[in-house]
C-alpha positions in Angstrom: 54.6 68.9 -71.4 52.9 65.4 -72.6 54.3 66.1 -76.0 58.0 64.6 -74.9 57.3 61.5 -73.2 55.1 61.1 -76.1 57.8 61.5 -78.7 60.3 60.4 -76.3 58.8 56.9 -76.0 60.0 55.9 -79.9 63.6 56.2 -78.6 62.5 53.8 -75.2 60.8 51.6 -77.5 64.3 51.5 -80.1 66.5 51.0 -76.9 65.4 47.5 -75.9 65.0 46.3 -79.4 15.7 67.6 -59.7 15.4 71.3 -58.9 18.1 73.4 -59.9 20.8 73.3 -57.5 23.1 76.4 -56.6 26.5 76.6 -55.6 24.4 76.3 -51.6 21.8 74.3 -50.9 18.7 73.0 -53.4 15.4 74.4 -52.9 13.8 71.3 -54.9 16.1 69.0 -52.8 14.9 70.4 -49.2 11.9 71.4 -49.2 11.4 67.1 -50.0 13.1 66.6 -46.6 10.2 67.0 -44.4 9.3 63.5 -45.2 12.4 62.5 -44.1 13.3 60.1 -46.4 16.6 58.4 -46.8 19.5 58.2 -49.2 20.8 54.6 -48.6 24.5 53.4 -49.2 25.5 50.5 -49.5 29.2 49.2 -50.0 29.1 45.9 -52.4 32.5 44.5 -51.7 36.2 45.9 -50.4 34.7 49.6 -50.5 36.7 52.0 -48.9 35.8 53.0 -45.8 37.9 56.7 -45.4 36.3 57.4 -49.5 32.6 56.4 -48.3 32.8 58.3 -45.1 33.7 61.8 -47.2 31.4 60.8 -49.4 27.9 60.6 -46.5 29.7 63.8 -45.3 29.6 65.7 -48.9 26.0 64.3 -49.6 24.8 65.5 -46.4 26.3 69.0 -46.6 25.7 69.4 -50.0 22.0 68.4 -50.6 20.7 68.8 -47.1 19.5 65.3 -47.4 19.5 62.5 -44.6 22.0 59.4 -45.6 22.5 56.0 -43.9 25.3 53.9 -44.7 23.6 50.5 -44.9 24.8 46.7 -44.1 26.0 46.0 -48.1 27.2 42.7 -49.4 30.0 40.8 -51.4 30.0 40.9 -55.0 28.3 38.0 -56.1 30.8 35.5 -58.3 27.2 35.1 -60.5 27.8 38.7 -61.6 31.4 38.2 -62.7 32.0 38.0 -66.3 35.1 36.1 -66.3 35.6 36.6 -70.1 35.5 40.5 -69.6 36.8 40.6 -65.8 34.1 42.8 -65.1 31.0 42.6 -63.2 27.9 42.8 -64.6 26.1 46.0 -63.8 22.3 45.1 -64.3 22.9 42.0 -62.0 24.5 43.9 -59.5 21.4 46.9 -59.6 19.0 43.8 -59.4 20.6 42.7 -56.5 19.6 46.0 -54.4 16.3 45.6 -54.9 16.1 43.3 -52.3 17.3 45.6 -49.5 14.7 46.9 -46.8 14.3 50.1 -46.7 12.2 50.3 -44.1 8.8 50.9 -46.5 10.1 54.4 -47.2 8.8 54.5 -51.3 10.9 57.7 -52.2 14.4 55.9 -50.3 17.0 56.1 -53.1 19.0 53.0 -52.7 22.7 53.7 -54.0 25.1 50.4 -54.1 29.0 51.4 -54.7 32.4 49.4 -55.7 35.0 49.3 -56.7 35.0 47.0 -59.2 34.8 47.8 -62.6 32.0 46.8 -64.0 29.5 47.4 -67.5 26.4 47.2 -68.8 24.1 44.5 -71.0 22.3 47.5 -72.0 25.0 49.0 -74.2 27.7 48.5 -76.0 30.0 50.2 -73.8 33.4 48.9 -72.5 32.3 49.8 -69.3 29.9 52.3 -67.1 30.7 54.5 -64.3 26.8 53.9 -62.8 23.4 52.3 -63.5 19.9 52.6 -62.0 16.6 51.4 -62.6 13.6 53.5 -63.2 12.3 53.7 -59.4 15.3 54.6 -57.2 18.3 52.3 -57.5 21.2 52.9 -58.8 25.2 51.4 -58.7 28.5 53.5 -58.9 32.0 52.4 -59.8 35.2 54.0 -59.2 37.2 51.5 -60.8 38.2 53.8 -63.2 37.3 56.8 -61.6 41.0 55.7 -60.0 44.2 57.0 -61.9 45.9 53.7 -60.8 43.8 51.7 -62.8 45.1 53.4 -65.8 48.6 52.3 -64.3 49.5 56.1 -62.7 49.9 57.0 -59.3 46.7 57.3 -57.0 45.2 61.1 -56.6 42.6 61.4 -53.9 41.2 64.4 -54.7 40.5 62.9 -58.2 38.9 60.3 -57.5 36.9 61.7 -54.6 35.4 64.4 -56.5 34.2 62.0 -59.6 32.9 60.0 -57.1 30.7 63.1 -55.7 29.7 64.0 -58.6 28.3 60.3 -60.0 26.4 59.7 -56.7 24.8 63.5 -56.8 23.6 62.8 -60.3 21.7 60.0 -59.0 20.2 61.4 -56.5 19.3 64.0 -58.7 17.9 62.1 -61.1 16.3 59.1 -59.0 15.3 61.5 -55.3 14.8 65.2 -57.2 13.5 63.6 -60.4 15.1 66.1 -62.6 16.0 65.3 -66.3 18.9 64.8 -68.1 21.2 67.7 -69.5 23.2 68.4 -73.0 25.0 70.8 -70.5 28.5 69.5 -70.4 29.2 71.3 -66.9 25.9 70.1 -65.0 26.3 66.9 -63.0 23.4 65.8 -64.7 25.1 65.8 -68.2 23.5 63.0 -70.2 26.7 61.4 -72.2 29.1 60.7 -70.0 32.0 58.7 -72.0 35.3 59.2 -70.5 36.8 60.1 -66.9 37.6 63.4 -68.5 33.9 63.7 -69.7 33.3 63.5 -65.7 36.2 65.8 -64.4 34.8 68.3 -66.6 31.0 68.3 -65.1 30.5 70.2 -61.8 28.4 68.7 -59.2 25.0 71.6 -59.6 22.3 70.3 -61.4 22.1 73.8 -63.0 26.1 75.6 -63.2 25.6 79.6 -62.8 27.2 81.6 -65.3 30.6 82.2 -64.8 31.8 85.2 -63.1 33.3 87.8 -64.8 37.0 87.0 -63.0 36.6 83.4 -63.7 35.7 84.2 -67.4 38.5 86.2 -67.7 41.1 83.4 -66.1 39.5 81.1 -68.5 40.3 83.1 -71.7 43.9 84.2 -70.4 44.7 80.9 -69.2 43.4 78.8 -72.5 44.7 81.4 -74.7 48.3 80.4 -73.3 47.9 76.7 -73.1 47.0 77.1 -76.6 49.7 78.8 -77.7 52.4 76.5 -75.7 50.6 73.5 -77.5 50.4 74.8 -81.0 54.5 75.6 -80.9 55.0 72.0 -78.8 53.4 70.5 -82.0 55.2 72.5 -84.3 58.3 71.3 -82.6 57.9 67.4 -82.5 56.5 67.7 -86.0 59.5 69.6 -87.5 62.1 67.8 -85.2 60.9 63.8 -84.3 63.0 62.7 -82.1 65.5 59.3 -83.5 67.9 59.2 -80.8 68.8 60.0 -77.4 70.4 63.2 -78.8 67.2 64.1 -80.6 65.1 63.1 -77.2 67.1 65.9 -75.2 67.3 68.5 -78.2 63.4 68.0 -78.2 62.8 68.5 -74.6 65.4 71.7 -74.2 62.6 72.9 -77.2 60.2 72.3 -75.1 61.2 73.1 -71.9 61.2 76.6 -72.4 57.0 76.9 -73.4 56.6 75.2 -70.2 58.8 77.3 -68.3 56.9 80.3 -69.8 53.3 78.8 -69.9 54.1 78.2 -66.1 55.3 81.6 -65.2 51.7 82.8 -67.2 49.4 80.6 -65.5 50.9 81.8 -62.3 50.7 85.4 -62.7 46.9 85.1 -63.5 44.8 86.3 -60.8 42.7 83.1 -59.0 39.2 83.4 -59.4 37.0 83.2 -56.3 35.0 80.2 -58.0 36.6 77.0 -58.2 40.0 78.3 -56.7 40.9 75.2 -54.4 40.7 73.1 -58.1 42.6 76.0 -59.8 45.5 76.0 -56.9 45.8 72.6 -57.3 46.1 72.6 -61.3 48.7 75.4 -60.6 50.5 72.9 -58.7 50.5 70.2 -61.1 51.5 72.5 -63.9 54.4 73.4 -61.4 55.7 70.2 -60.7 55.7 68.9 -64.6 58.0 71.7 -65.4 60.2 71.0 -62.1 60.6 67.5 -62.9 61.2 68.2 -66.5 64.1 71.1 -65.9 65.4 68.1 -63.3 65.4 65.5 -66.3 67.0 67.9 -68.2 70.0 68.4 -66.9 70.2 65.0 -65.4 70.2 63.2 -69.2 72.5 66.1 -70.4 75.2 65.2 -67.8 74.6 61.7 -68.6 72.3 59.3 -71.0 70.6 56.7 -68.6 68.2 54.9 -70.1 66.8 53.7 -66.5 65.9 57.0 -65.2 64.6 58.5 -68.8 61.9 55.7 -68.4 61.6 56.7 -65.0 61.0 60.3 -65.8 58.2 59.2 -68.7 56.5 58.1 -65.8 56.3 60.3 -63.8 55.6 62.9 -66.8 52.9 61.0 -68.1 51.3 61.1 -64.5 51.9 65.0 -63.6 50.8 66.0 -67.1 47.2 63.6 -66.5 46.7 65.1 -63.2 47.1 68.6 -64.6 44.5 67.7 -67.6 42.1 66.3 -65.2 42.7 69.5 -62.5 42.5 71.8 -65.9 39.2 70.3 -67.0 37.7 70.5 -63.4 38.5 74.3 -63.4 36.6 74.4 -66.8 39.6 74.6 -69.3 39.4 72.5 -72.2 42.6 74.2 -73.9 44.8 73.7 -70.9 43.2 70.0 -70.7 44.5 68.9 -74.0 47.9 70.7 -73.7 49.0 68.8 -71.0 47.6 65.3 -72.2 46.7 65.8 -76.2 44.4 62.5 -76.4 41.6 64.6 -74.4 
């Protein structure tokens, strides 16, 4: 679990002194479409082409709407803030404006990058999106990405918070539906972090849960919460000074994950959201493989080389399972297996 490499790295660090929209297609959304209008895409810069092509498929499937992939353009080096290496989002949304869209007044004109970017309107670090009042809008995935926050790529990841983004503006700019407070619906107002974003679904209005995926949610956060609490307990009672300390703390440890994994496992998948929950099954899986590996690995011999290795390669599995966790609708299970969430 995240709770080694966390304690693990002080002895690293001593070592070198719309409508509502249903799980099928949206009523409000489609009955629009006799008018045939658009949804526009445009790639501003290196976007890629395999990520946009899922995405026109997704939109088109989902929604029921029409989408044309239209000529985009480079960033423009005006929109750079070289200061903040980011591009300026409101120059960016103003540059869409110009693009024809054939006359069409309800075409929603979507621009995406991947380039991070923020906003002059707030006093954030950065945005995921912007759009105007009418019907344009611009997307990054800059840090939808997991290698931007120096881990290993995940497709799925970033696919899905890119689906997600892009329906909320269509939502919001095509279906003219409001904002939400609902943490779950893609149209959730406050969106602060990439885990604010794995934790929304893409419906404008989530249906209740099902009774089985209730119950996989209680069963499941009751024993991510009990692995965490006694994970704390132990780096609390036991911080780790020295490579001795590092492996006493993770044979402590190793043990709640074995049993936390053989828990989750035995719960029965719900129908709803089961491809997400498979893969968060899988991720838990892994963590605890590659810790038993590390285990006995640094037992036989201390190697400073592979530990930091290892952290690595923790720190990733144990972000992918949060971020798999939160898409399922598990907070507890998000924060066990990455505590700053």
């Amino acid at each position: 679990m995240r709770f080694v490499a966390l304690a693990a790295a002080v002895i690293a660090a001593s070592a070198t002194a719309g409508a509502a929209l249903t799980e099928t297609a949206q009523p409000g959304i489609v009955q629009a479409r006799a008018n045939a209008p658009d949804v526009y895409l445009l790639p501003l810069g290196q976007f890629p082409s395999g990520l946009l092509g899922e995405l026109v498929r997704h939109i088109r499937a989902k929604l029921g709407l029409g989408v044309t992939v239209a000529a985009g353009f480079d960033l423009p080096p005006t929109a750079l803030d070289s200061a903040r290496k980011q591009y300026v989002a409101d120059e960016l949304l103003t540059r869409l404006l110009s693009i024809d869209t054939r006359s069409r007044s309800q075409t929603v004109v979507i621009g995406l990058t991947s380039a991070d970017m923020y906003t002059r309107l707030k006093s954030w670090r950065y945005t995921f999106a912007l759009r105007d009042a009418a019907r344009h809008a611009v997307v990054s995935t800059a840090r939808m990405d997991d290698r931007f926050y120096g881990l290993n790529p995940n497709e799925y990841l970033l696919r899905t918070r890119l689906e997600k983004m892009v329906i909320k503006q269509i939502g919001v700019l095509y279906g003219h539906l409001p904002l939400s407070s609902n943490r779950r619906s893609v149209l959730f107002d406050t969106i602060l972090s990439v885990g604010d974003l794995d934790y929304m679904t893409e419906e404008f209005e989530p249906a209740p849960e099902t009774a089985g995926k209730l119950l996989w949610l209680r069963r499941a956060g009751r024993a991510c919460n009990a692995a965490n609490r006694s994970a704390r307990a132990l780096v609390a009672a036991h911080p780790p000074q020295t490579p001795s300390d590092v492996l006493d703390l993770l044979a402590g440890v190793l043990p709640l994950e074995q049993r936390l994994t053989t828990q989750l496992a035995g719960l029965r998948r719900p129908r709803r959201d089961s491809d997400a929950t498979a893969r968060f099954l899988q991720a838990v899986q892994a963590a605890t493989r590659l810790d038993e590996a590390a285990l006995a690995r640094l037992r036989a011999k201390w190697d400073l080389g592979y530990y930091r290795q290892w952290e690595r390669q923790n720190v990733d599995l144990n972000f992918v399972a949060s971020s798999l966790a939160l898409v399922v609708g598990s907070k507890a299970c998000g924060a066990a297996f990455y505590p700053a969430r």
